[in-house]
C-alpha positions, -999 to 999 in steps of 0.1 A, spaced: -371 -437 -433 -376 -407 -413 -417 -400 -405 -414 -363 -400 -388 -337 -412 -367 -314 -387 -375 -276 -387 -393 -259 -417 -399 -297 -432 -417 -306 -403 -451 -288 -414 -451 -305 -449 -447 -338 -434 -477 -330 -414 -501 -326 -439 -479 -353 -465 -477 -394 -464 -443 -400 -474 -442 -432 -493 -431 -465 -480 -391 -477 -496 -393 -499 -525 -378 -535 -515 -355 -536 -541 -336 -505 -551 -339 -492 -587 -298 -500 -593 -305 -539 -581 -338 -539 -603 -314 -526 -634 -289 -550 -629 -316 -577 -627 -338 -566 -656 -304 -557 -677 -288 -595 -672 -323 -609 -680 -327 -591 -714 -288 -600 -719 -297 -642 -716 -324 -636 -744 -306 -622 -761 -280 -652 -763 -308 -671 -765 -324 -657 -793 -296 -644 -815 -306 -611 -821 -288 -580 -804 -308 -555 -784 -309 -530 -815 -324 -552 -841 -296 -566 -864 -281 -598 -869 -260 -618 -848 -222 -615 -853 
């Protein structure tokens, strides 16, 4: 990731800290998180809005 900005950027990135990338993108955290709830879900026999299991 890019430390300074070109041309009229540049003199925000001066007076900025530009945070550091995640290491894991917020699509491969979804996926992650959504496949995790889907398990305990199976697990548990409920579905993710409450009702009964079919």
């Amino acid at each position: 990731m890019p430390r300074r900005l070109p041309g009229p950027g540049s003199a925000w990135t001066d007076s900025r800290d530009i945070p550091e990338l995640p290491q894991q993108s917020f699509r491969d955290w979804w996926k992650k998180t959504q496949k995790e709830a889907q398990k305990k879900t199976r697990k548990g026999g409920t579905t993710q809005k409450g009702g009964s299991p079919s």
